[in-house]
PDB file of N, CA, C and O in Angstrom, chain B, residues numbered from 101:
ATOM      1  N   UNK B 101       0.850  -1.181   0.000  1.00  0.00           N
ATOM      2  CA  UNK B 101       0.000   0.000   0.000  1.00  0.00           C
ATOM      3  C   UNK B 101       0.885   1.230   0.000  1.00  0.00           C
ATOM      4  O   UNK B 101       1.886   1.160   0.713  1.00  0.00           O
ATOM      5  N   UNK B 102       0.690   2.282  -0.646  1.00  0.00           N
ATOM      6  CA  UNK B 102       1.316   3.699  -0.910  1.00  0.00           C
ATOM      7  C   UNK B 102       0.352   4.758  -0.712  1.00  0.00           C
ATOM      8  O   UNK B 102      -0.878   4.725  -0.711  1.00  0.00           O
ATOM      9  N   UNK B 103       1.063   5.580  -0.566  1.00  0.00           N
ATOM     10  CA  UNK B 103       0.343   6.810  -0.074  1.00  0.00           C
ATOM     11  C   UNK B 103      -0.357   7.200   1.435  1.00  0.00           C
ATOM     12  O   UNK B 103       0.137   6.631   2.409  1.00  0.00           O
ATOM     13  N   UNK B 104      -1.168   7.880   1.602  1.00  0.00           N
ATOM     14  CA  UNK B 104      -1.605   8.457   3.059  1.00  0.00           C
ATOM     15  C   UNK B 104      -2.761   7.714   3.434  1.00  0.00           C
ATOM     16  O   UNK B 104      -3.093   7.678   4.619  1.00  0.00           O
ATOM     17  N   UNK B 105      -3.274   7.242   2.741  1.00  0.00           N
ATOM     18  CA  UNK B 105      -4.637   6.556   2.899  1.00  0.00           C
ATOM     19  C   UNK B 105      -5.952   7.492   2.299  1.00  0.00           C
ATOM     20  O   UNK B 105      -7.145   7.469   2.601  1.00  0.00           O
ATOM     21  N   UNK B 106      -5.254   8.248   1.399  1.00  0.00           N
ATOM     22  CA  UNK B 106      -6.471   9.544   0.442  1.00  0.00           C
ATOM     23  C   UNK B 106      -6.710   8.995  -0.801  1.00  0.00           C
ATOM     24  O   UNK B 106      -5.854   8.377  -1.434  1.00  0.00           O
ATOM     25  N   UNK B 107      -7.841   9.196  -1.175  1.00  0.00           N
ATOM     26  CA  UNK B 107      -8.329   8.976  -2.524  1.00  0.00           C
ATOM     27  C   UNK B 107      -7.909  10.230  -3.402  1.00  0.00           C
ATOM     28  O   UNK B 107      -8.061  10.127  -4.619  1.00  0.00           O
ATOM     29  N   UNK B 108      -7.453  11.271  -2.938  1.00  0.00           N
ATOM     30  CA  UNK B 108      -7.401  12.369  -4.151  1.00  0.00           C
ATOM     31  C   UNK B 108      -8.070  13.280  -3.662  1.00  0.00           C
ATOM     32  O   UNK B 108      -8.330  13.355  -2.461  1.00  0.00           O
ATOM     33  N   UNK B 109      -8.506  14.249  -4.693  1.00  0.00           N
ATOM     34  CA  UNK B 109      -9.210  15.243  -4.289  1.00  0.00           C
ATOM     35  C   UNK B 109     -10.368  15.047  -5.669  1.00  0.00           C
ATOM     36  O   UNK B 109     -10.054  14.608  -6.776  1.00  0.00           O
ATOM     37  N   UNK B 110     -11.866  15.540  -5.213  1.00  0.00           N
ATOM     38  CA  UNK B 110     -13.277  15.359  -5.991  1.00  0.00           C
ATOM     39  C   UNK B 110     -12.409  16.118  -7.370  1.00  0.00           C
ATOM     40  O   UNK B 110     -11.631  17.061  -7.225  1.00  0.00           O
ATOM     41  N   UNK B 111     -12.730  15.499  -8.637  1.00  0.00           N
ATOM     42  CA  UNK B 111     -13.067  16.625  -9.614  1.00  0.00           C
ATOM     43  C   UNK B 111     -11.785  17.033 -10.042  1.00  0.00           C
ATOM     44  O   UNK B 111     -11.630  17.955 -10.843  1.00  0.00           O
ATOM     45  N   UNK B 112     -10.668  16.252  -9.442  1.00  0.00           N
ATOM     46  CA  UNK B 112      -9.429  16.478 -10.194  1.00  0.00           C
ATOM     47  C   UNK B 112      -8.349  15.477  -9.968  1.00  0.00           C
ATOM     48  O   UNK B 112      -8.623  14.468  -9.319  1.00  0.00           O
ATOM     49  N   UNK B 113      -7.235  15.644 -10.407  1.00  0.00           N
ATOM     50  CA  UNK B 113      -6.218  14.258 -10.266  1.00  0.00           C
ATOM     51  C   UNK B 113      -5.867  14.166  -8.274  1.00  0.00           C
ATOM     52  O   UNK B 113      -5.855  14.977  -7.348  1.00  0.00           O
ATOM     53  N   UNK B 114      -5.694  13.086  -8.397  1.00  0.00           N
ATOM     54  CA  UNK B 114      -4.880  12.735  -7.365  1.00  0.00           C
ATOM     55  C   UNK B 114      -3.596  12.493  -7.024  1.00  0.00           C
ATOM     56  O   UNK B 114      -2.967  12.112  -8.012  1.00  0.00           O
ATOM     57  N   UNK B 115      -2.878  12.559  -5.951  1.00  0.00           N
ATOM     58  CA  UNK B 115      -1.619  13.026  -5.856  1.00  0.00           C
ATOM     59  C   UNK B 115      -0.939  11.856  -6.869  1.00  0.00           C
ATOM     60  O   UNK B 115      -0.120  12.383  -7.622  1.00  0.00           O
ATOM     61  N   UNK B 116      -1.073  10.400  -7.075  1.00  0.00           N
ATOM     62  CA  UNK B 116      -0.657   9.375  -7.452  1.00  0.00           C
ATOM     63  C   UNK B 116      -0.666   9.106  -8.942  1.00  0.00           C
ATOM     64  O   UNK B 116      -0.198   8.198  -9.629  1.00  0.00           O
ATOM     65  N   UNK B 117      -1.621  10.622  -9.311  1.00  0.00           N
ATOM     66  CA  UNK B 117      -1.948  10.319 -10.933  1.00  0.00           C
ATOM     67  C   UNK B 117      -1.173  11.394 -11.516  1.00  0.00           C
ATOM     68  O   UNK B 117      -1.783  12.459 -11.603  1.00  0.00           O
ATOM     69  N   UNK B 118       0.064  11.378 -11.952  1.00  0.00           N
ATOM     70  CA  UNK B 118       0.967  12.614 -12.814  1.00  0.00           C
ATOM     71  C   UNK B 118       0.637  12.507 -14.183  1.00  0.00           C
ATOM     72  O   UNK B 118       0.925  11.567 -14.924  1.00  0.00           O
ATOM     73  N   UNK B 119      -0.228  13.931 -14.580  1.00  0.00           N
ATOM     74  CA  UNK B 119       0.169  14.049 -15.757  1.00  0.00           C
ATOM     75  C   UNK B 119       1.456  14.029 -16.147  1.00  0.00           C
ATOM     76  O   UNK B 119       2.523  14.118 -15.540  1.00  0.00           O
ATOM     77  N   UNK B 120       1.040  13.844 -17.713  1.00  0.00           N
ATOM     78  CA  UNK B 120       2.479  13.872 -18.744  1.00  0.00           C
ATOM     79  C   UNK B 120       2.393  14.667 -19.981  1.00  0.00           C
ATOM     80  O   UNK B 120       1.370  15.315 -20.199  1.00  0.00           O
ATOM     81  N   UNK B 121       3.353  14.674 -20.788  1.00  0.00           N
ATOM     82  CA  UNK B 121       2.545  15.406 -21.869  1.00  0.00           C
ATOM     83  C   UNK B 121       2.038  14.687 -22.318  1.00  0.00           C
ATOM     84  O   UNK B 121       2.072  13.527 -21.907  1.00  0.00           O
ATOM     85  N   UNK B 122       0.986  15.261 -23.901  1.00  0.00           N
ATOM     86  CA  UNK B 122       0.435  13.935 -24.207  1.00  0.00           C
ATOM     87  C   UNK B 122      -1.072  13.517 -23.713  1.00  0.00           C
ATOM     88  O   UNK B 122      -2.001  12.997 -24.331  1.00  0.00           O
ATOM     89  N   UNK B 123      -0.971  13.860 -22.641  1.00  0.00           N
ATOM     90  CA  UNK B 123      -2.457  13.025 -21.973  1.00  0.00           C
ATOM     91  C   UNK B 123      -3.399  14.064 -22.035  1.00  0.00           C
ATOM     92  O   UNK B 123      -3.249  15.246 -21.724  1.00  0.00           O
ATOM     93  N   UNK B 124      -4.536  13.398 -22.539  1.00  0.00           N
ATOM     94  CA  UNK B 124      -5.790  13.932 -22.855  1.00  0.00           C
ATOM     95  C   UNK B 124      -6.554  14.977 -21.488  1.00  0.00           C
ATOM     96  O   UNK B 124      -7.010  14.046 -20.824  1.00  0.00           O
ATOM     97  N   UNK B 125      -6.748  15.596 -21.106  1.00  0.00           N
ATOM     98  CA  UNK B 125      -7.641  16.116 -20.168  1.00  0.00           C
ATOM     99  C   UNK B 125      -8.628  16.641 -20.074  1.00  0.00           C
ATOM    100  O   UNK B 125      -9.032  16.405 -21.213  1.00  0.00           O
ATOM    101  N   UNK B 126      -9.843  17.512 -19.373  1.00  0.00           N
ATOM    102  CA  UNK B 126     -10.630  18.361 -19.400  1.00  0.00           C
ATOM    103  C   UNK B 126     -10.776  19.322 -18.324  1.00  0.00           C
ATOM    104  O   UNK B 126     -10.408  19.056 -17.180  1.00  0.00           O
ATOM    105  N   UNK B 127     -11.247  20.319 -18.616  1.00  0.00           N
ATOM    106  CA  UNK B 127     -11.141  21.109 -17.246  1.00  0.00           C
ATOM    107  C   UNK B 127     -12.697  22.318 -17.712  1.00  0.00           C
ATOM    108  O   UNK B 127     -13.296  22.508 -18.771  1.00  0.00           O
ATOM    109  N   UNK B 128     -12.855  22.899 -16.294  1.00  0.00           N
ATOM    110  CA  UNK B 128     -13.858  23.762 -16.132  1.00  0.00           C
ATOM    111  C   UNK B 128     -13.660  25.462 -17.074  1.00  0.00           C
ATOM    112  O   UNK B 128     -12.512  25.873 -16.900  1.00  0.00           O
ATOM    113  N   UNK B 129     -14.174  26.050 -17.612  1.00  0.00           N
ATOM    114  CA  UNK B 129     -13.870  27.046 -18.225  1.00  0.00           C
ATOM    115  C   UNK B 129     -15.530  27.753 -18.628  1.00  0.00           C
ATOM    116  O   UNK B 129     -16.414  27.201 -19.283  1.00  0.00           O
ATOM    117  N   UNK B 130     -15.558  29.091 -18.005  1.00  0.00           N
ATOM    118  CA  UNK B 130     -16.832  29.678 -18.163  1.00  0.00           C
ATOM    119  C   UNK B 130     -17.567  28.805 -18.726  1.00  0.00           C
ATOM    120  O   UNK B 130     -17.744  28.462 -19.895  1.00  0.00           O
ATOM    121  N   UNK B 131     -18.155  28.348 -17.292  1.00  0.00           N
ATOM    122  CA  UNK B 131     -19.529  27.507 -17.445  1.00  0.00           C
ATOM    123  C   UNK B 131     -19.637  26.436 -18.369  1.00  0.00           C
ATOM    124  O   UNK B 131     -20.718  26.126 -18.871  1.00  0.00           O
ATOM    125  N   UNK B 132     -18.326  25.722 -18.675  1.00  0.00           N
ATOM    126  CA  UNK B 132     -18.550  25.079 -19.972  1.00  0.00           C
ATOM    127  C   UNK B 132     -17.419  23.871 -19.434  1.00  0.00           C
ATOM    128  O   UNK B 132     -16.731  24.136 -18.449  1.00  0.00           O
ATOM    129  N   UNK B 133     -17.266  22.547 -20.126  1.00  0.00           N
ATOM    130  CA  UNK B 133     -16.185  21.829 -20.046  1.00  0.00           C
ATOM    131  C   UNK B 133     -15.350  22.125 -21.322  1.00  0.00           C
ATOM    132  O   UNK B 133     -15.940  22.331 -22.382  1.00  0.00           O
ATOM    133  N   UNK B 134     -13.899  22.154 -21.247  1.00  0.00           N
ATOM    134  CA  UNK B 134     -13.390  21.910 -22.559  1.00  0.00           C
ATOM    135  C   UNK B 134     -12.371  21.240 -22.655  1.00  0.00           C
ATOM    136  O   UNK B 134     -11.846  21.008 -21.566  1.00  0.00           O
ATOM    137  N   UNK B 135     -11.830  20.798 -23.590  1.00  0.00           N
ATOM    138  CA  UNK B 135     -10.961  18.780 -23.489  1.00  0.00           C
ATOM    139  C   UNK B 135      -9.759  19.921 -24.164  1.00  0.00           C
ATOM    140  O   UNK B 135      -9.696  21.084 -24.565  1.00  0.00           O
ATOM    141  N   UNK B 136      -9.036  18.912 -24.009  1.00  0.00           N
ATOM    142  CA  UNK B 136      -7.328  19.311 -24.889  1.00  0.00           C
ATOM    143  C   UNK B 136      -6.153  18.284 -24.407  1.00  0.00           C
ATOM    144  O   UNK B 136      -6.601  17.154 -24.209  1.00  0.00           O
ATOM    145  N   UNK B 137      -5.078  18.389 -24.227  1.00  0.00           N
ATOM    146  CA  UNK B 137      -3.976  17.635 -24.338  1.00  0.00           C
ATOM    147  C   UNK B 137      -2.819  18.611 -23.111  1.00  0.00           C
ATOM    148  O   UNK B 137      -2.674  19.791 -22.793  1.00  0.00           O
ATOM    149  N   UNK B 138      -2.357  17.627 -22.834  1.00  0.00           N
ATOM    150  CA  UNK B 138      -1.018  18.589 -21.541  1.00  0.00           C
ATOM    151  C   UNK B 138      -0.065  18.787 -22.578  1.00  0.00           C
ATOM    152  O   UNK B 138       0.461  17.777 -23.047  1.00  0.00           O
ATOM    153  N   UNK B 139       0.235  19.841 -22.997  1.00  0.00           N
ATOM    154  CA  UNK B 139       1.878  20.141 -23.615  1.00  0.00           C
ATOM    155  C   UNK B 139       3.111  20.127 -22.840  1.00  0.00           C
ATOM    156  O   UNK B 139       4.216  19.814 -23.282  1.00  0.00           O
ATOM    157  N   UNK B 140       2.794  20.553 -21.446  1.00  0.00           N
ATOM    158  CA  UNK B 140       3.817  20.632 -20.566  1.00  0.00           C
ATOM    159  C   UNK B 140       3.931  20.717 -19.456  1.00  0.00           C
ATOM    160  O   UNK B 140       3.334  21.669 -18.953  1.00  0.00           O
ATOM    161  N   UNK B 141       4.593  19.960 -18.673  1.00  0.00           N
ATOM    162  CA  UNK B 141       4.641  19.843 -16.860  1.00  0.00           C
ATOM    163  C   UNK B 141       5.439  20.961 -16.540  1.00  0.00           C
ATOM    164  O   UNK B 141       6.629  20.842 -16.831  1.00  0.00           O
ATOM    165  N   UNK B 142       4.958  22.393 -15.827  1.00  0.00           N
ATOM    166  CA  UNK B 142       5.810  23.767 -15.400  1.00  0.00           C
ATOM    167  C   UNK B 142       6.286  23.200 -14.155  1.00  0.00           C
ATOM    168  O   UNK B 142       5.428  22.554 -13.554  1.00  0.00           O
ATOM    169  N   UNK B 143       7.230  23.257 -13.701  1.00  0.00           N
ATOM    170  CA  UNK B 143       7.652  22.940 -12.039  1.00  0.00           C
ATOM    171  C   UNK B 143       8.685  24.388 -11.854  1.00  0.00           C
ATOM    172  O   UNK B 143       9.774  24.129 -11.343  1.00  0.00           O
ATOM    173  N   UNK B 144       8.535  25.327 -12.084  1.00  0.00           N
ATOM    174  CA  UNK B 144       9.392  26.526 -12.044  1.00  0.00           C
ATOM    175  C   UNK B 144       8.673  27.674 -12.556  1.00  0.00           C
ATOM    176  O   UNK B 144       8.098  27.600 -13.642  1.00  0.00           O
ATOM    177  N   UNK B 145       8.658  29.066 -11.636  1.00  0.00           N
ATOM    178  CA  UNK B 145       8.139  29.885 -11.591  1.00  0.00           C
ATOM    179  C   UNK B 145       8.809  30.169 -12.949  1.00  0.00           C
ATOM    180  O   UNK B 145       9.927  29.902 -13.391  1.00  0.00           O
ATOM    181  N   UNK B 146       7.541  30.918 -13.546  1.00  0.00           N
ATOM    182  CA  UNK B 146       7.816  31.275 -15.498  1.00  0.00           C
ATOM    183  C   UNK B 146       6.957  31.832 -16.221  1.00  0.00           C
ATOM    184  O   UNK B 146       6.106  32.064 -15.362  1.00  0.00           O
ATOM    185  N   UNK B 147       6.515  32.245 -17.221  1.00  0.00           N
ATOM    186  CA  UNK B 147       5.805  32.997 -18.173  1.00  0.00           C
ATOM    187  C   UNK B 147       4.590  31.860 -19.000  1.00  0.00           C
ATOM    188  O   UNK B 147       4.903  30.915 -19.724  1.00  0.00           O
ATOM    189  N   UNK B 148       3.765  32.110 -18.786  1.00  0.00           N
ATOM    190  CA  UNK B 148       3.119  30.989 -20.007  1.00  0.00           C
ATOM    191  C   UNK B 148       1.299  31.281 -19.819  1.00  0.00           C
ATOM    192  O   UNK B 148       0.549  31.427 -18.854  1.00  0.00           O
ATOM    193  N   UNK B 149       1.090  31.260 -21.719  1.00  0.00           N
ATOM    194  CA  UNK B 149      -0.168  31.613 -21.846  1.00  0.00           C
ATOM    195  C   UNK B 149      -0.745  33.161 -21.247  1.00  0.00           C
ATOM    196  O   UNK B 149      -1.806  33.421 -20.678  1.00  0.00           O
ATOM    197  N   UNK B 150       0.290  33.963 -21.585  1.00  0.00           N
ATOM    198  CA  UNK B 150       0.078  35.445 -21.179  1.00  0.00           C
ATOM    199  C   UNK B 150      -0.003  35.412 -19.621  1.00  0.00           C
ATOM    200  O   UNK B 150      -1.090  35.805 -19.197  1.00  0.00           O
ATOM    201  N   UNK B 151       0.900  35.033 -18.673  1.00  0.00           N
ATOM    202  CA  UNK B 151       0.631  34.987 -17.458  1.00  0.00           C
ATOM    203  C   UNK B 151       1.952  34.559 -16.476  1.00  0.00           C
ATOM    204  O   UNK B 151       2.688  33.666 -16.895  1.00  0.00           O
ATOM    205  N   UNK B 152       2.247  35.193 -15.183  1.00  0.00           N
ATOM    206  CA  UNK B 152       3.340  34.595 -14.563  1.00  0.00           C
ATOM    207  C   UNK B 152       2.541  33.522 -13.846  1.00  0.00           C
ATOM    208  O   UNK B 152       1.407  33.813 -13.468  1.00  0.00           O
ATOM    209  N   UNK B 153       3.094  32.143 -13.594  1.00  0.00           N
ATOM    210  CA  UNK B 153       2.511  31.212 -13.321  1.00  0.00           C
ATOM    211  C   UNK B 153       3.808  30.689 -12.053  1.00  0.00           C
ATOM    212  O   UNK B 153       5.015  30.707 -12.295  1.00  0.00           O
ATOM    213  N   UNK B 154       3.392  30.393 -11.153  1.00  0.00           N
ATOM    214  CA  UNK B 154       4.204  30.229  -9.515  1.00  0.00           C
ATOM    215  C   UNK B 154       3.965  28.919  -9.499  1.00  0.00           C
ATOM    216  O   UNK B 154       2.895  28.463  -9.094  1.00  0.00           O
ATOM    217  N   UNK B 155       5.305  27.916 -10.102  1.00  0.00           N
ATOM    218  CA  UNK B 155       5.116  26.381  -9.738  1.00  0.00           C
ATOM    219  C   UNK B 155       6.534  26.095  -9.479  1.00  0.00           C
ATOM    220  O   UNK B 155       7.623  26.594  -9.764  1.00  0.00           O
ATOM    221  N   UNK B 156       5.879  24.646  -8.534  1.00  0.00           N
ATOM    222  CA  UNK B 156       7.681  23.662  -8.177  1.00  0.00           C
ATOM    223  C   UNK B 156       7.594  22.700  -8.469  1.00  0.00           C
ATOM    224  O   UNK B 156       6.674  22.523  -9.268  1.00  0.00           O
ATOM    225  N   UNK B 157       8.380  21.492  -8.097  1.00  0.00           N
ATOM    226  CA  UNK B 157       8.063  20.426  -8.654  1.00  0.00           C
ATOM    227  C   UNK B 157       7.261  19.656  -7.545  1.00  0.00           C
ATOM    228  O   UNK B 157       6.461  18.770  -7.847  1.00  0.00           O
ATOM    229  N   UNK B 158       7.541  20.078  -6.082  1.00  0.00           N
ATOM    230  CA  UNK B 158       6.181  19.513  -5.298  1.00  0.00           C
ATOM    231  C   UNK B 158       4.682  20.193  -5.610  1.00  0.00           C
ATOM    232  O   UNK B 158       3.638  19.778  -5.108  1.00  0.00           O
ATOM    233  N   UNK B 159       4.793  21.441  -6.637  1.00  0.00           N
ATOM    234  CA  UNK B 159       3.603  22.004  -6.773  1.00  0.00           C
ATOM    235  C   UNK B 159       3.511  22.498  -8.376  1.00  0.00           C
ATOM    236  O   UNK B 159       3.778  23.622  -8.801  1.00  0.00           O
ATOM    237  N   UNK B 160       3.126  21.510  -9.023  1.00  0.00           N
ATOM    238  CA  UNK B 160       3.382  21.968 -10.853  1.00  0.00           C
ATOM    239  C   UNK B 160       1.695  22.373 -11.433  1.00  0.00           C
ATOM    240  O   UNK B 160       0.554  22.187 -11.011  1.00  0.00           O
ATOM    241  N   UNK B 161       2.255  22.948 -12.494  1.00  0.00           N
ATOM    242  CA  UNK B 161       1.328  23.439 -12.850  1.00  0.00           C
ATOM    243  C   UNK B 161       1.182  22.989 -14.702  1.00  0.00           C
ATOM    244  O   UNK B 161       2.312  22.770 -15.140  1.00  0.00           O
ATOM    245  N   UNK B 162       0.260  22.849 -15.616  1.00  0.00           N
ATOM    246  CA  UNK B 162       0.587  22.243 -16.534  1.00  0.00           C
ATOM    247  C   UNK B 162      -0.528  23.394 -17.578  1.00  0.00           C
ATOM    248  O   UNK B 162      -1.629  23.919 -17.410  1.00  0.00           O
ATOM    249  N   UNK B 163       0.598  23.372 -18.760  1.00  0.00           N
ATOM    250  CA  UNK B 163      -0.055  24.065 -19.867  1.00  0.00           C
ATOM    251  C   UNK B 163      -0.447  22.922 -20.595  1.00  0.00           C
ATOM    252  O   UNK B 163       0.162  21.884 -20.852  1.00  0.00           O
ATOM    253  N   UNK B 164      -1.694  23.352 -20.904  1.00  0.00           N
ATOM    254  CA  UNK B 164      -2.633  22.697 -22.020  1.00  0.00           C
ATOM    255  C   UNK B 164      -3.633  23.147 -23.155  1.00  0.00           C
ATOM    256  O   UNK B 164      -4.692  23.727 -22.915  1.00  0.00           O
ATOM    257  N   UNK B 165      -3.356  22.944 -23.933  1.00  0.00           N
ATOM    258  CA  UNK B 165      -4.107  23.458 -25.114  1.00  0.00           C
ATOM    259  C   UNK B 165      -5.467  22.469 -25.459  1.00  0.00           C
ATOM    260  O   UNK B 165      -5.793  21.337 -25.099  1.00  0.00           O
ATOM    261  N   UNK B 166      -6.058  23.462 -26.313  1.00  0.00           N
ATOM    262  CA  UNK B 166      -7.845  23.479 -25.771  1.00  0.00           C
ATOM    263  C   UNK B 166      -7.896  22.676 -27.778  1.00  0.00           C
ATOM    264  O   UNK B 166      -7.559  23.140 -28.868  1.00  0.00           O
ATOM    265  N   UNK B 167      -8.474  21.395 -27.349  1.00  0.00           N
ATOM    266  CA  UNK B 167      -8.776  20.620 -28.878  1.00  0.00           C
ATOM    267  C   UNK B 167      -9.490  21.585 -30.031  1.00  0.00           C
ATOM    268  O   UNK B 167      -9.326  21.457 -31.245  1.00  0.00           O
ATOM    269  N   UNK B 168     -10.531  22.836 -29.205  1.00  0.00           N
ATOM    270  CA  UNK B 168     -11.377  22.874 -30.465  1.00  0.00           C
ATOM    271  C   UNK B 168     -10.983  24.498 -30.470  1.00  0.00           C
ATOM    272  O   UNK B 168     -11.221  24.987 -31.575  1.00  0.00           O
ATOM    273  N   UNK B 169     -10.421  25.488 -29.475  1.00  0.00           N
ATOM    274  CA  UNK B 169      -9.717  27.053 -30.037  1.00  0.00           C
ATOM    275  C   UNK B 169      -8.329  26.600 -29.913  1.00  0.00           C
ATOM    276  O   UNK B 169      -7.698  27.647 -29.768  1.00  0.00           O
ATOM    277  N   UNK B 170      -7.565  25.694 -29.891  1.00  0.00           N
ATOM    278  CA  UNK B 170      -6.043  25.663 -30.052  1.00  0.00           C
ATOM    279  C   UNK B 170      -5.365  26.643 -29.053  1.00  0.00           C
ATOM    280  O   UNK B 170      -4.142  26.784 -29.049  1.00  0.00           O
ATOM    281  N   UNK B 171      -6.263  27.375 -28.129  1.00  0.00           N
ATOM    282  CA  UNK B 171      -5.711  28.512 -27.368  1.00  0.00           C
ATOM    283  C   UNK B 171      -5.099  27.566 -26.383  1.00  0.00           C
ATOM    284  O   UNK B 171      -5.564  26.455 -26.126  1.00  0.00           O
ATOM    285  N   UNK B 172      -3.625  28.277 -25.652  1.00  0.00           N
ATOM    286  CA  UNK B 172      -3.583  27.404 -24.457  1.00  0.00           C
ATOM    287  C   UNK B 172      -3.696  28.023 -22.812  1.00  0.00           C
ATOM    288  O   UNK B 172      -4.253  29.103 -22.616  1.00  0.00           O
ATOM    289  N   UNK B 173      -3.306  27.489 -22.058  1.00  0.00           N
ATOM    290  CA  UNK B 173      -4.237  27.700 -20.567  1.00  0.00           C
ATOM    291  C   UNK B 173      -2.863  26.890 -19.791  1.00  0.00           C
ATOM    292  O   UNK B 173      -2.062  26.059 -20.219  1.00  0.00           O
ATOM    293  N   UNK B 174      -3.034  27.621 -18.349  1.00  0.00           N
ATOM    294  CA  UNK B 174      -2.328  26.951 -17.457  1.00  0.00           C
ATOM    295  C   UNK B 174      -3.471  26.652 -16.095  1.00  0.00           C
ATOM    296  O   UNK B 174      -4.174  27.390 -15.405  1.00  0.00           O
ATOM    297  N   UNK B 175      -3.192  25.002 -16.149  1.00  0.00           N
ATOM    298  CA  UNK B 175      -3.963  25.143 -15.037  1.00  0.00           C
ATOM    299  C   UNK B 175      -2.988  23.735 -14.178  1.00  0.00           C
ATOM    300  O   UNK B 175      -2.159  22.882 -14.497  1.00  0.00           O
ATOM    301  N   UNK B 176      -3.873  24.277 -12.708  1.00  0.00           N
ATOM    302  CA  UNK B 176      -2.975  23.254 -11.565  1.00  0.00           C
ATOM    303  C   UNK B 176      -3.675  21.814 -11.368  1.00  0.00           C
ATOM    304  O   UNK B 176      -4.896  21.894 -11.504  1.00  0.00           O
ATOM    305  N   UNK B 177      -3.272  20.709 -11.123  1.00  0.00           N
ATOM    306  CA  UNK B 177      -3.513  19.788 -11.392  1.00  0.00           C
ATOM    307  C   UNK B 177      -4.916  19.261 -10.658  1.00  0.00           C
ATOM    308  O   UNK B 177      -5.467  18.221 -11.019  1.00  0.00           O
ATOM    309  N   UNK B 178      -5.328  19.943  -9.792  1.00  0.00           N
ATOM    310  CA  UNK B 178      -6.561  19.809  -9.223  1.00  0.00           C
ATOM    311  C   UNK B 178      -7.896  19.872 -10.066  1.00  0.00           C
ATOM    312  O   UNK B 178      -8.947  19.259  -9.877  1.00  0.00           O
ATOM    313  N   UNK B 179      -7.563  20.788 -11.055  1.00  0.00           N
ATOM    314  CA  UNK B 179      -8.900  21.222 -11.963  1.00  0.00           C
ATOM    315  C   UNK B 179      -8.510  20.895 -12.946  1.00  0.00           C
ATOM    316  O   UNK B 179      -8.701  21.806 -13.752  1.00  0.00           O
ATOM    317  N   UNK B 180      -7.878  19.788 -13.545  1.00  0.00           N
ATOM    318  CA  UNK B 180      -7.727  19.062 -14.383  1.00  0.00           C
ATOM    319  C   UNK B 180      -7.926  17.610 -14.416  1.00  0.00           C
ATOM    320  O   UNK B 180      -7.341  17.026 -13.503  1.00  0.00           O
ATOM    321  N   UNK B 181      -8.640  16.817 -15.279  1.00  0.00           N
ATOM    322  CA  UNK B 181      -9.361  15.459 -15.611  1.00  0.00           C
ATOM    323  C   UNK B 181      -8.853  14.372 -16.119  1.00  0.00           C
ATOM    324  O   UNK B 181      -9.772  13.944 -16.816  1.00  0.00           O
ATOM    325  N   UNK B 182      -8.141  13.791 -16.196  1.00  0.00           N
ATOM    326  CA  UNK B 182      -7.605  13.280 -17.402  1.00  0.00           C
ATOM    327  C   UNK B 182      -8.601  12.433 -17.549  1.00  0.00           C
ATOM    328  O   UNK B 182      -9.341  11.908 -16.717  1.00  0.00           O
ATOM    329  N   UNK B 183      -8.549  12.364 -18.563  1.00  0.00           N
ATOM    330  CA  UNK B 183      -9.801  10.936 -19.738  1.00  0.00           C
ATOM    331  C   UNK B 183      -9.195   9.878 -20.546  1.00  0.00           C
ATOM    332  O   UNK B 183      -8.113   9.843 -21.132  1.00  0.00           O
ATOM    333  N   UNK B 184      -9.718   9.406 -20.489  1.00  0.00           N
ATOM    334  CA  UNK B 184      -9.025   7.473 -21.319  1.00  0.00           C
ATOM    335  C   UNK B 184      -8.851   7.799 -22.419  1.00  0.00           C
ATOM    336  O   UNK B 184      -9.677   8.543 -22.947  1.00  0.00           O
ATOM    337  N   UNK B 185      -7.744   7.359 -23.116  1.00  0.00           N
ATOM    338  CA  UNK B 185      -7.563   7.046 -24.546  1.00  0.00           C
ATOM    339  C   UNK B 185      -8.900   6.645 -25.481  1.00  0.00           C
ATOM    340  O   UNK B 185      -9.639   5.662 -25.444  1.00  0.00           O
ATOM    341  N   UNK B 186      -8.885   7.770 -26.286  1.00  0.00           N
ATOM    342  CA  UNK B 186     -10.003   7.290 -27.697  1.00  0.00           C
ATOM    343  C   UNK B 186     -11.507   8.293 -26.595  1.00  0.00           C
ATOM    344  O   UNK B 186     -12.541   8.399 -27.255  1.00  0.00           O
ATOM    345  N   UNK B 187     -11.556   8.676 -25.708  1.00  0.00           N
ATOM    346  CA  UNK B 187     -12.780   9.188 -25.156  1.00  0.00           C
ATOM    347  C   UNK B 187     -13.323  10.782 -25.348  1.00  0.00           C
ATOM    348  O   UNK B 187     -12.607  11.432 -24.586  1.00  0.00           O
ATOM    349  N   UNK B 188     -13.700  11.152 -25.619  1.00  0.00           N
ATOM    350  CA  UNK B 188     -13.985  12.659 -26.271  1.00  0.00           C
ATOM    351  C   UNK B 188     -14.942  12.911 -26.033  1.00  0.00           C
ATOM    352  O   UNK B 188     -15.406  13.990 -26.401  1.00  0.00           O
TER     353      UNK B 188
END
């Protein structure tokens, strides 16, 4: 057995589930869901998606771009979904 004895947190990954790039996700965005892909694990305070974004590697933060405006977004791993291969 690993970990603290937590399931995670509702509605987003759990400590045991690391994104990567690559992996499919979804997240909350004015009132709406919208899917896309992780481009990148931030673990270092830095610039991204018009924004200073404050991450470490005990606390990362991941840019992801949005499947259907190609725009991308930084968000922290809590409010992010990941979804199974082939699921849309």
């Amino acid at each position: 057995m690993r970990g603290s004895g937590g399931g995670g947190s509702v509605g987003g990954m759990s400590e045991d589930a690391k994104l990567k790039k690559g992996d499919h996700v979804e997240w909350a965005t004015h009132g709406t869901t919208t899917t896309g892909s992780v481009e990148k694990t931030i673990t270092e305070d830095t610039e991204a998606a018009g924004r200073t974004v404050r991450a470490s590697s005990d606390e990362p933060q991941y840019l992801v771009k949005s499947d259907k405006s190609g725009r991308e977004a930084v968000h922290k791993p809590e409010s992010l979904d990941k979804k199974p291969k082939g699921d849309s």
